[in-house]
N, CA, C and O atoms as a GROMACS GRO file, in nm:
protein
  496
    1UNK      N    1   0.083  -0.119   0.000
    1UNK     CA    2   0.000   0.000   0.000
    1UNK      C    3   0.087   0.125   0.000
    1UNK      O    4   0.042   0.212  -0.074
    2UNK      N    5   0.189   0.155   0.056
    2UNK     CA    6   0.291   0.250   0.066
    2UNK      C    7   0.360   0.307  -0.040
    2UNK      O    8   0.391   0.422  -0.072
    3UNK      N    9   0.382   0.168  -0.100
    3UNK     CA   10   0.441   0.187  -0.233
    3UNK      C   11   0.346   0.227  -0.350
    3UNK      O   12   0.372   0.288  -0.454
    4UNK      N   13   0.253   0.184  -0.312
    4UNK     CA   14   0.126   0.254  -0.399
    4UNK      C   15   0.127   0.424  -0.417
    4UNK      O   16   0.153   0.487  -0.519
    5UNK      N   17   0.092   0.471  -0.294
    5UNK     CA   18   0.108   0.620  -0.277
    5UNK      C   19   0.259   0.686  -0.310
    5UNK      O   20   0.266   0.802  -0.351
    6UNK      N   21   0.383   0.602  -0.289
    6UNK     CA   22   0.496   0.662  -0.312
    6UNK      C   23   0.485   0.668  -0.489
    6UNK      O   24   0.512   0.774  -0.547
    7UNK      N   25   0.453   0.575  -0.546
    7UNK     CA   26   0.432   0.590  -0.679
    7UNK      C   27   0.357   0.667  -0.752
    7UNK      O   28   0.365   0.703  -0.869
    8UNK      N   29   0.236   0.701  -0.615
    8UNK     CA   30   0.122   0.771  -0.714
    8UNK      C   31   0.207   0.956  -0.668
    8UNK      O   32   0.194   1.056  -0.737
    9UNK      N   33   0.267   0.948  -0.567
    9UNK     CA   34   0.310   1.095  -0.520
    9UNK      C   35   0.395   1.083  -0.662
    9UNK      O   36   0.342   1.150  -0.751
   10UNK      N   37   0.516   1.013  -0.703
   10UNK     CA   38   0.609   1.082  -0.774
   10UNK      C   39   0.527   1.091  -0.896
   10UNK      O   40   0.536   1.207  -0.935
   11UNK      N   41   0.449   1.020  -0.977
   11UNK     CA   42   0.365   1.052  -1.106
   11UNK      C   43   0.297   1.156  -1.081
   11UNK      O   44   0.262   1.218  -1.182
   12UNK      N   45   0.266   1.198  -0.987
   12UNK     CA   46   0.148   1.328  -0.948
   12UNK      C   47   0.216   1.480  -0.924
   12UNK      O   48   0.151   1.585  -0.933
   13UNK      N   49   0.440   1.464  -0.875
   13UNK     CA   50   0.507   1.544  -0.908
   13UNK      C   51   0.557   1.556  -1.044
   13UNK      O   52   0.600   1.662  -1.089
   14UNK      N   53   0.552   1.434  -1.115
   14UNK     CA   54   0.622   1.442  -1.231
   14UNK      C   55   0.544   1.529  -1.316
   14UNK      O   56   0.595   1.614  -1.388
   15UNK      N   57   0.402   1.504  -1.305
   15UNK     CA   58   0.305   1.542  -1.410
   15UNK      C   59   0.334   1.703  -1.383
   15UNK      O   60   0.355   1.780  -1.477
   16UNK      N   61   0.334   1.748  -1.232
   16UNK     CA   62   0.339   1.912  -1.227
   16UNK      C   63   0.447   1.946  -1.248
   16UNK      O   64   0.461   2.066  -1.275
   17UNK      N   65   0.539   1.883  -1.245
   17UNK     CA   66   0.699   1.939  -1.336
   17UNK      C   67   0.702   1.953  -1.467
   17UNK      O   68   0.751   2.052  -1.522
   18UNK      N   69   0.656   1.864  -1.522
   18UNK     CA   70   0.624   1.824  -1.657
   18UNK      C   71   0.541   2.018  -1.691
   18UNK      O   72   0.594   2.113  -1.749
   19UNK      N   73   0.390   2.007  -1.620
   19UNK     CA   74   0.353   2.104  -1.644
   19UNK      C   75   0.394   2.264  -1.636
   19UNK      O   76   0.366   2.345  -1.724
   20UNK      N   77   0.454   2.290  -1.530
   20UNK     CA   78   0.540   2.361  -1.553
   20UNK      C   79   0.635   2.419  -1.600
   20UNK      O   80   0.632   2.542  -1.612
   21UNK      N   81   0.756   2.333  -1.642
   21UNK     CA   82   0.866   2.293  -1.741
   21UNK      C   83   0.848   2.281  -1.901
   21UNK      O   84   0.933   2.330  -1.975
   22UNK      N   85   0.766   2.234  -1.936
   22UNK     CA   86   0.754   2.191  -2.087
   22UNK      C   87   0.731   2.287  -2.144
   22UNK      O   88   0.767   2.290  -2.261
   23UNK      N   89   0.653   2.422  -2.079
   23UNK     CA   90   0.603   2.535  -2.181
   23UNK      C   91   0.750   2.563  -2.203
   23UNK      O   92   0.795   2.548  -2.317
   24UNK      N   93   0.845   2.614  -2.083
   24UNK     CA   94   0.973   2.670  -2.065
   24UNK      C   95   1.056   2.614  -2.210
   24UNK      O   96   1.110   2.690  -2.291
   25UNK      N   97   1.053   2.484  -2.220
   25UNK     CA   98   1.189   2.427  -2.291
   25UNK      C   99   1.091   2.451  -2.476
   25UNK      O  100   1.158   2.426  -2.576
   26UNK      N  101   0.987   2.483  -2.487
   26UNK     CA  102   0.928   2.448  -2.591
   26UNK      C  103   0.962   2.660  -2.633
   26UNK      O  104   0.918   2.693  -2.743
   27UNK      N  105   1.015   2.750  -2.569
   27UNK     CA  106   1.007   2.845  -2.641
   27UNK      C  107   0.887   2.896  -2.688
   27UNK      O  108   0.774   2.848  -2.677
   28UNK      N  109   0.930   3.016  -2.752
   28UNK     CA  110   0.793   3.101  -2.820
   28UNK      C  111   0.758   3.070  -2.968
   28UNK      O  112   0.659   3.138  -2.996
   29UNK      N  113   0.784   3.024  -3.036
   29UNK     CA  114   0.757   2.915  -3.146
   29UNK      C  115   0.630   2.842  -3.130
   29UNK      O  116   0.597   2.750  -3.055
   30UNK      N  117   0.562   2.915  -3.228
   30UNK     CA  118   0.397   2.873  -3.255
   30UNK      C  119   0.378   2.778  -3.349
   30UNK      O  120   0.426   2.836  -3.447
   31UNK      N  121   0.338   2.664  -3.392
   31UNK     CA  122   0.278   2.596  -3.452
   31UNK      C  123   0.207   2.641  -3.588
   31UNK      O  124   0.154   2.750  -3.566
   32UNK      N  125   0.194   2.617  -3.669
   32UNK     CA  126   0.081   2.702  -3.767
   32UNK      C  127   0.007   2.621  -3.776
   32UNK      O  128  -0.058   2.653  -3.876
   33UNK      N  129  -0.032   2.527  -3.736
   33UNK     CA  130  -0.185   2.461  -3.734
   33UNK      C  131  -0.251   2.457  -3.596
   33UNK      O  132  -0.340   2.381  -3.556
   34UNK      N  133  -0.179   2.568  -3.523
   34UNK     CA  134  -0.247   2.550  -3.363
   34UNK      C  135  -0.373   2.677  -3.401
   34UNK      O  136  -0.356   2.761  -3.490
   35UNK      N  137  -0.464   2.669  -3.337
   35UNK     CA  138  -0.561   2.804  -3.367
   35UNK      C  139  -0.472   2.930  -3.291
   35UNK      O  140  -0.365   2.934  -3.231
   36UNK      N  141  -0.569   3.021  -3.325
   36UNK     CA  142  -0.518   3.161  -3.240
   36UNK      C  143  -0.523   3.195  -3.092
   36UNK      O  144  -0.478   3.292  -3.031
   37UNK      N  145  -0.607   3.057  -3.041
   37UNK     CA  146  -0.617   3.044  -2.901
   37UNK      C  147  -0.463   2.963  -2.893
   37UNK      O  148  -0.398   3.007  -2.798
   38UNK      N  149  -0.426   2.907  -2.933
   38UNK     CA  150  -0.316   2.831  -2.906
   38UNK      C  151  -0.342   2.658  -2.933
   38UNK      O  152  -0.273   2.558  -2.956
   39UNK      N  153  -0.427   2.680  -2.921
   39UNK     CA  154  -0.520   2.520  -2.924
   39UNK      C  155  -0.504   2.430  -3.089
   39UNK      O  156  -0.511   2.511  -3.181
   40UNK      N  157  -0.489   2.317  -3.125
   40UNK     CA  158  -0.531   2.256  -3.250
   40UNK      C  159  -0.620   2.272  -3.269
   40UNK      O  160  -0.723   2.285  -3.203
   41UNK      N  161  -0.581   2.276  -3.415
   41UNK     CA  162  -0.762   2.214  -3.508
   41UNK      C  163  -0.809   2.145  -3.459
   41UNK      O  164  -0.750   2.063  -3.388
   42UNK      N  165  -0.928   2.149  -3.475
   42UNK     CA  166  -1.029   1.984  -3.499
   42UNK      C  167  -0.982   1.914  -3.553
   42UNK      O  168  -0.989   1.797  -3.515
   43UNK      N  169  -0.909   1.949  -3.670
   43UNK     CA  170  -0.934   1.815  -3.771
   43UNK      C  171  -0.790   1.715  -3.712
   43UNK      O  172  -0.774   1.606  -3.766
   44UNK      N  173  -0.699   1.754  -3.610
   44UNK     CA  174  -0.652   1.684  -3.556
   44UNK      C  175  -0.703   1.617  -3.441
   44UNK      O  176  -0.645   1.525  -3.382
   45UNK      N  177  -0.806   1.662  -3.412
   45UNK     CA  178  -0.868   1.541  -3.276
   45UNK      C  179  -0.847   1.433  -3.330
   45UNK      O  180  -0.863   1.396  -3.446
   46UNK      N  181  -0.800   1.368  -3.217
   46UNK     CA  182  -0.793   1.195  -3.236
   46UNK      C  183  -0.852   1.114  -3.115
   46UNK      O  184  -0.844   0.992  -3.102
   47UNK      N  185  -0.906   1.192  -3.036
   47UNK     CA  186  -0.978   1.108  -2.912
   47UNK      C  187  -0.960   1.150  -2.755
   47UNK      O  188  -0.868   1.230  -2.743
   48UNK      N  189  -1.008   1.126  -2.666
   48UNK     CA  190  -1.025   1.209  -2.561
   48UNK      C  191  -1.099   1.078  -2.469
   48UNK      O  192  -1.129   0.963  -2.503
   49UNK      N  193  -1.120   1.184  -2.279
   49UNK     CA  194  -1.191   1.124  -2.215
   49UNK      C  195  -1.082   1.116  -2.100
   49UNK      O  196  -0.976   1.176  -2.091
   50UNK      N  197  -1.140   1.024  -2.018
   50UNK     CA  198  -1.065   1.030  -1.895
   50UNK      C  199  -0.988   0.924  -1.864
   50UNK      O  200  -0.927   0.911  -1.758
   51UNK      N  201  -0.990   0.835  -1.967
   51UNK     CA  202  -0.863   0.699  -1.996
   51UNK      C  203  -0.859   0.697  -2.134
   51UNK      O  204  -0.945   0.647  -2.206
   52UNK      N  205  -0.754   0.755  -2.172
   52UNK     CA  206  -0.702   0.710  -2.312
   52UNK      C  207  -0.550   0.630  -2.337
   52UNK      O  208  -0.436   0.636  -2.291
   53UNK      N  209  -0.619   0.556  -2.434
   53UNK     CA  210  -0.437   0.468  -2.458
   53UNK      C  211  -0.445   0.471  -2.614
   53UNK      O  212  -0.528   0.397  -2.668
   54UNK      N  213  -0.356   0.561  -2.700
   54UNK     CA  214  -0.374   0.571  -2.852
   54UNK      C  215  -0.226   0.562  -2.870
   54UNK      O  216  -0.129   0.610  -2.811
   55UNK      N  217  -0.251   0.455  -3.009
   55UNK     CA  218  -0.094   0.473  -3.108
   55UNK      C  219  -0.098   0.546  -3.208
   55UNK      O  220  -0.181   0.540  -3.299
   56UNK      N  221   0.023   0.648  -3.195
   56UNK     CA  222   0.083   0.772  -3.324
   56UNK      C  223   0.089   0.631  -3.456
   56UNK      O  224   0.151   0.527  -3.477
   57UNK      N  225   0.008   0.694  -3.503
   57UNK     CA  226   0.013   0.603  -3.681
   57UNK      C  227   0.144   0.712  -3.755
   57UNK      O  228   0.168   0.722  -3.875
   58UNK      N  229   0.198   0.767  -3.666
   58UNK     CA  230   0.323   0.838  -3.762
   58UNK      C  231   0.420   0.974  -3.635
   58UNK      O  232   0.406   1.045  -3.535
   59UNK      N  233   0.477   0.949  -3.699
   59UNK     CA  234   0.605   1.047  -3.640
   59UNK      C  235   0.479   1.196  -3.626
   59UNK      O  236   0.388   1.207  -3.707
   60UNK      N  237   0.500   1.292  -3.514
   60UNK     CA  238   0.438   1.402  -3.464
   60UNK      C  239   0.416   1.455  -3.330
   60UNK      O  240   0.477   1.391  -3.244
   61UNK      N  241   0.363   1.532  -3.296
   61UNK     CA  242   0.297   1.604  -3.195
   61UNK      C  243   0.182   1.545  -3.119
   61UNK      O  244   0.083   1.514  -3.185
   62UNK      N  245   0.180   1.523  -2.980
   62UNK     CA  246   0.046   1.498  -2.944
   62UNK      C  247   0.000   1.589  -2.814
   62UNK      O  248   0.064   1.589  -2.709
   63UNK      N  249  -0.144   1.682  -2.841
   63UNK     CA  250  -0.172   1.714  -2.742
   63UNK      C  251  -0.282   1.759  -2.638
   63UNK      O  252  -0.370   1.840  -2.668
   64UNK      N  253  -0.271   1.700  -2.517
   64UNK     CA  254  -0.395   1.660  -2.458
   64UNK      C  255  -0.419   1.810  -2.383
   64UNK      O  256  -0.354   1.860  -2.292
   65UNK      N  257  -0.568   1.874  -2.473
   65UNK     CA  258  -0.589   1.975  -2.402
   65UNK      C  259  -0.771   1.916  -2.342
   65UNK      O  260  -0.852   1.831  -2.378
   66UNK      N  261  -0.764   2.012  -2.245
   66UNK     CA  262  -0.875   2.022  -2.109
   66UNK      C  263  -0.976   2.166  -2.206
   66UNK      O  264  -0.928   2.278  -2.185
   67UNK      N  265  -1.098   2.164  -2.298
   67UNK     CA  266  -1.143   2.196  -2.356
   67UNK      C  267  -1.221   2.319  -2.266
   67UNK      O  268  -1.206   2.440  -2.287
   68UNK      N  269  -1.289   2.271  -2.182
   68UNK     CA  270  -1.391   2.358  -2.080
   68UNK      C  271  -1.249   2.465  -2.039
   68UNK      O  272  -1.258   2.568  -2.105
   69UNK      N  273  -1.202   2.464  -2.005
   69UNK     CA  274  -1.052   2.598  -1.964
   69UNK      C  275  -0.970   2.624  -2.101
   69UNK      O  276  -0.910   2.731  -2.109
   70UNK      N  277  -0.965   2.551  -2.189
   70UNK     CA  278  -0.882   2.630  -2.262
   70UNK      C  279  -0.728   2.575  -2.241
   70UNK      O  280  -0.642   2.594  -2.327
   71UNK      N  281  -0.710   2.522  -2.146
   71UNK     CA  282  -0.584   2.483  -2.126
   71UNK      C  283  -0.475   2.361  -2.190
   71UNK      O  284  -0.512   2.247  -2.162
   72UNK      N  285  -0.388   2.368  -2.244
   72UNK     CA  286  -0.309   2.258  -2.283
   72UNK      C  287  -0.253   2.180  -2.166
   72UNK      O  288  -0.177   2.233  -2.084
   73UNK      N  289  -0.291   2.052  -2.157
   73UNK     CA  290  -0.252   2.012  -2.008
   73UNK      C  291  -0.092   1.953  -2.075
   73UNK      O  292  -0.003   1.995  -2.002
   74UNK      N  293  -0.046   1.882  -2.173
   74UNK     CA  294   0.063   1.831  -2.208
   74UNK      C  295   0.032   1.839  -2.330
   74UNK      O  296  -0.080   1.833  -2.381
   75UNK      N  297   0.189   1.861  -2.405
   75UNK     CA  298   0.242   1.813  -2.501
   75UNK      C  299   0.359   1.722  -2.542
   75UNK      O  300   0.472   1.750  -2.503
   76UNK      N  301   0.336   1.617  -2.616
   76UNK     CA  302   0.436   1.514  -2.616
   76UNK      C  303   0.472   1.479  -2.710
   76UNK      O  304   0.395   1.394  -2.756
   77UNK      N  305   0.591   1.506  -2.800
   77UNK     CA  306   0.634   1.465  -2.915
   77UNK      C  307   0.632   1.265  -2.914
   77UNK      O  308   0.648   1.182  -2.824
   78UNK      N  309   0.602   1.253  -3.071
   78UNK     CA  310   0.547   1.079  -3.025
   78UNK      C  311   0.606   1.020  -3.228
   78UNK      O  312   0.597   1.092  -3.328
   79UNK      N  313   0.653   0.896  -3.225
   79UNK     CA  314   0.743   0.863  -3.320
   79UNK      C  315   0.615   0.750  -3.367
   79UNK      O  316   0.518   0.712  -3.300
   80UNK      N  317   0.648   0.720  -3.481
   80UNK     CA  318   0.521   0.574  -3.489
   80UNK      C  319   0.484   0.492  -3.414
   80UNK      O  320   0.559   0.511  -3.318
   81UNK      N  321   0.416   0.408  -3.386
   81UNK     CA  322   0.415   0.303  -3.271
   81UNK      C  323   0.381   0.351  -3.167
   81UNK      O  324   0.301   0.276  -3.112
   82UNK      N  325   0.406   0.467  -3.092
   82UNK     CA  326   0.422   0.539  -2.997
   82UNK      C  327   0.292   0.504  -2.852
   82UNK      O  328   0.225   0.606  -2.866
   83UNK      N  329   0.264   0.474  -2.804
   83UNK     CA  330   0.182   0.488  -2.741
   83UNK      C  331   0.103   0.625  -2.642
   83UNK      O  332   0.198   0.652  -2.567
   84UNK      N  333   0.050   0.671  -2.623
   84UNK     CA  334   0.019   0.763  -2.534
   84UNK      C  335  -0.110   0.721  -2.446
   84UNK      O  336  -0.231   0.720  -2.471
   85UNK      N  337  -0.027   0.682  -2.319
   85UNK     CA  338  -0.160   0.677  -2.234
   85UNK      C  339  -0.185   0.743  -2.122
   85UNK      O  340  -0.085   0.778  -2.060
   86UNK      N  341  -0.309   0.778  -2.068
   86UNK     CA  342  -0.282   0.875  -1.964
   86UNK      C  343  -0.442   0.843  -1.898
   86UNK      O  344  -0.549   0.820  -1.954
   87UNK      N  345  -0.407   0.852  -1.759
   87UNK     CA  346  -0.556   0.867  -1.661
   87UNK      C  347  -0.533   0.910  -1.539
   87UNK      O  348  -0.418   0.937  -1.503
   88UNK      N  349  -0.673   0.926  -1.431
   88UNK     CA  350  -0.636   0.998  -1.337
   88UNK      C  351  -0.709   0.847  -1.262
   88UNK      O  352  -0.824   0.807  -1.279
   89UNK      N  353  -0.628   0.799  -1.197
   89UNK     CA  354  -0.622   0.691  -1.130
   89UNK      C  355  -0.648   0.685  -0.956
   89UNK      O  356  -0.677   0.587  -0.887
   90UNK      N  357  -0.629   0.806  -0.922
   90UNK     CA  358  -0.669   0.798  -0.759
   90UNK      C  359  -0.729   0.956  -0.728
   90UNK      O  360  -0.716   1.045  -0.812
   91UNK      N  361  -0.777   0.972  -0.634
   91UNK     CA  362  -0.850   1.084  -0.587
   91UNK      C  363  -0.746   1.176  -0.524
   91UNK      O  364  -0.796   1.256  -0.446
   92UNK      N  365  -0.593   1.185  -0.541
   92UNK     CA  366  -0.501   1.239  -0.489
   92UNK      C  367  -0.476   1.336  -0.670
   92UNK      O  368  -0.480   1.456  -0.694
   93UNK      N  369  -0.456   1.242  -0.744
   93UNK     CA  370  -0.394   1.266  -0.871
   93UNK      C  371  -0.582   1.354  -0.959
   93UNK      O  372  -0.592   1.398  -1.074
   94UNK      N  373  -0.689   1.349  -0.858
   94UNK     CA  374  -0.796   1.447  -0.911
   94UNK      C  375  -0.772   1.562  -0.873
   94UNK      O  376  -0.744   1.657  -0.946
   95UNK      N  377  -0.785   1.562  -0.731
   95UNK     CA  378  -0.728   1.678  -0.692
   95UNK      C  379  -0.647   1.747  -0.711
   95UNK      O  380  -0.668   1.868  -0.703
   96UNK      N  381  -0.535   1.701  -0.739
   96UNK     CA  382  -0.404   1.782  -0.784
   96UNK      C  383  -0.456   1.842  -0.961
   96UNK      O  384  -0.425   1.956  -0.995
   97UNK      N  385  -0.514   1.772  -1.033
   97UNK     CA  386  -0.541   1.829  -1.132
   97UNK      C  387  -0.680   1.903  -1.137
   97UNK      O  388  -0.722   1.929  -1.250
   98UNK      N  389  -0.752   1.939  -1.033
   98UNK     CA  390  -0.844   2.040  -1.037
   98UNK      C  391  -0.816   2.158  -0.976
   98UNK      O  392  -0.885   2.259  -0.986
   99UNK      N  393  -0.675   2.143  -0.888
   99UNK     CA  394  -0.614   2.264  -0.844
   99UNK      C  395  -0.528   2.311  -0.974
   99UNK      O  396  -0.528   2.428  -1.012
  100UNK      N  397  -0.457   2.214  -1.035
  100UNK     CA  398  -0.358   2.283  -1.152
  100UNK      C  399  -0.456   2.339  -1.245
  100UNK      O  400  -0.433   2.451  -1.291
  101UNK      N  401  -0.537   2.293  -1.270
  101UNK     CA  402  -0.604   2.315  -1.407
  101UNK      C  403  -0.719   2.468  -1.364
  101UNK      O  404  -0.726   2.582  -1.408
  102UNK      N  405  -0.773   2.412  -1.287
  102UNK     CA  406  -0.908   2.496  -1.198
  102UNK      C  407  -1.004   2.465  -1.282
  102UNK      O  408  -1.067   2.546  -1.350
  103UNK      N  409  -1.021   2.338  -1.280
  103UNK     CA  410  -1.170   2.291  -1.352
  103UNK      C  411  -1.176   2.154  -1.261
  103UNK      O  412  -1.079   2.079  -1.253
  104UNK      N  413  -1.310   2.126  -1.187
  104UNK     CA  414  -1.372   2.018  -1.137
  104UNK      C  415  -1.366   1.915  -1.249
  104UNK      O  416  -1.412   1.943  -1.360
  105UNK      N  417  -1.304   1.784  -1.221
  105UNK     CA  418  -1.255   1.664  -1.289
  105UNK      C  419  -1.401   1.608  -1.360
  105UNK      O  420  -1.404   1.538  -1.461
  106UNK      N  421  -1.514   1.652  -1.288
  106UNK     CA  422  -1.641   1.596  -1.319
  106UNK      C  423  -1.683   1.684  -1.442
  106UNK      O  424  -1.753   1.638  -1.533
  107UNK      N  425  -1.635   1.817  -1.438
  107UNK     CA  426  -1.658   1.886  -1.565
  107UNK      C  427  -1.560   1.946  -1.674
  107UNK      O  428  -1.578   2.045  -1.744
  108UNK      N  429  -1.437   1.847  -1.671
  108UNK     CA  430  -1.364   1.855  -1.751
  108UNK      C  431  -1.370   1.729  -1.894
  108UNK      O  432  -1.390   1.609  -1.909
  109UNK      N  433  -1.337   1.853  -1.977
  109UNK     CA  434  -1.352   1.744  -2.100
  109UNK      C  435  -1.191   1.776  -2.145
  109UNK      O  436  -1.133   1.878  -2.183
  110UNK      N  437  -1.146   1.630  -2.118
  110UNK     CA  438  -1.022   1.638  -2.200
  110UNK      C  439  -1.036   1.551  -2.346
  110UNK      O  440  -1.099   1.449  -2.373
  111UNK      N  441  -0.938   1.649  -2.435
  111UNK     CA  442  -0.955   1.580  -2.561
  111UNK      C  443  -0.785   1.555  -2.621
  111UNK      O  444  -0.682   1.620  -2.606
  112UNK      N  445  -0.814   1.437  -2.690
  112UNK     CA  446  -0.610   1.385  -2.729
  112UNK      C  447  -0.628   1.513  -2.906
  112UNK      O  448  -0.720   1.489  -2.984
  113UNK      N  449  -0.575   1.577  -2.921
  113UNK     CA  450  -0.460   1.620  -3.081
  113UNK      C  451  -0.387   1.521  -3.113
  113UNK      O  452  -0.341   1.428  -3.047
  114UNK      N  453  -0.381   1.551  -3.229
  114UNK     CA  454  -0.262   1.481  -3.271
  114UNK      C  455  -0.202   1.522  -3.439
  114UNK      O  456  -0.269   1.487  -3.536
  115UNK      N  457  -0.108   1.576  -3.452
  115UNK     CA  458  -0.029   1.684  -3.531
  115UNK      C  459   0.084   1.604  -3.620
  115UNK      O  460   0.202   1.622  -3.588
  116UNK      N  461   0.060   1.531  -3.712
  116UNK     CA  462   0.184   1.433  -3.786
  116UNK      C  463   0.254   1.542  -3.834
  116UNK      O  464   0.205   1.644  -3.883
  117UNK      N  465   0.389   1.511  -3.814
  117UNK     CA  466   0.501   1.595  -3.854
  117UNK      C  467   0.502   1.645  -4.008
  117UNK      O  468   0.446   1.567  -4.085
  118UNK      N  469   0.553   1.758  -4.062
  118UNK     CA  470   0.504   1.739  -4.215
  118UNK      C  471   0.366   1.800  -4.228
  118UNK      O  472   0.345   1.875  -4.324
  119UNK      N  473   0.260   1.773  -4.133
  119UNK     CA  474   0.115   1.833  -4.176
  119UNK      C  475   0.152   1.935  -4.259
  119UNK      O  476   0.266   1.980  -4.273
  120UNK      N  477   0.002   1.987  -4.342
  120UNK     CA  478   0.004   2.120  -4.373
  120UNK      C  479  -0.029   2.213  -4.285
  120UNK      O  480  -0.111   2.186  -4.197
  121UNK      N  481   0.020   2.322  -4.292
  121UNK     CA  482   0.000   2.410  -4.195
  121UNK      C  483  -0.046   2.500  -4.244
  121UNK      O  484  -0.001   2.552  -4.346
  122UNK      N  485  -0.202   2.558  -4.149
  122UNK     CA  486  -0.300   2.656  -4.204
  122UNK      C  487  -0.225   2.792  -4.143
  122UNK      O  488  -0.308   2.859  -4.082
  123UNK      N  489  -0.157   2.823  -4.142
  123UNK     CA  490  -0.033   2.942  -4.159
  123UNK      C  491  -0.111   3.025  -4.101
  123UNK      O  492  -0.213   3.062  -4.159
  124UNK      N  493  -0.067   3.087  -3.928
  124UNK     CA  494  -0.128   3.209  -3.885
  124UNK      C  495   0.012   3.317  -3.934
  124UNK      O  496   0.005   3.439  -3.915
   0.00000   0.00000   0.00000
């Protein structure tokens, strides 16, 4: 049981390092297929919800934004094969993401992007 929580604490720091950090190392370099909110197209949705496990059918970008805020919760560069899975697995790891985010987990809609390298880009 200990080891349970020691595992779920460091995934639950990693994720807020992660969140914090990733805007930092990613620079001011915009995307041209992100909208003017910052957000992807639609036409890159590839799936969403509160357990997802999806494989990159190609070298690209993947990224899981929280729709109701507006917020990009991660972005993760992903090679073919790639897997991306992600859930909120204990009531420690809800909380922590209704304080990061400031949206109640019950009324968050998260949705997966997904950006193959190469796309065309609708050029802001």
């Amino acid at each position: 049981m200990r080891e349970d929580r020691t595992r779920t604490s460091r995934l639950v720091f990693v994720g807020i390092y992660l969140l914090l950090v990733l805007p930092l190392l990613g620079g001011c370099r915009t995307s041209g297929s992100l909208q003017s909110d910052g957000l992807p197209a639609e036409e890159y949705l590839v799936g969403g919800g509160m357990v997802i496990n999806w494989q990159a059918p190609a070298e690209g970008t993947a990224y899981l934004v929280e729709k109701a805020s507006g917020k990009i919760v991660e972005t993760r560069s992903m090679k073919r094969g790639d897997t991306y899975d992600f859930s909120i697995a204990s009531t420690g790891q809800a909380a922590e993401f209704e304080k990061v985010m400031g949206v109640k987990l019950s009324e968050a809609r998260l949705m997966l992007y997904f950006e193959p390298a190469g796309a065309k880009r609708s050029g802001l």
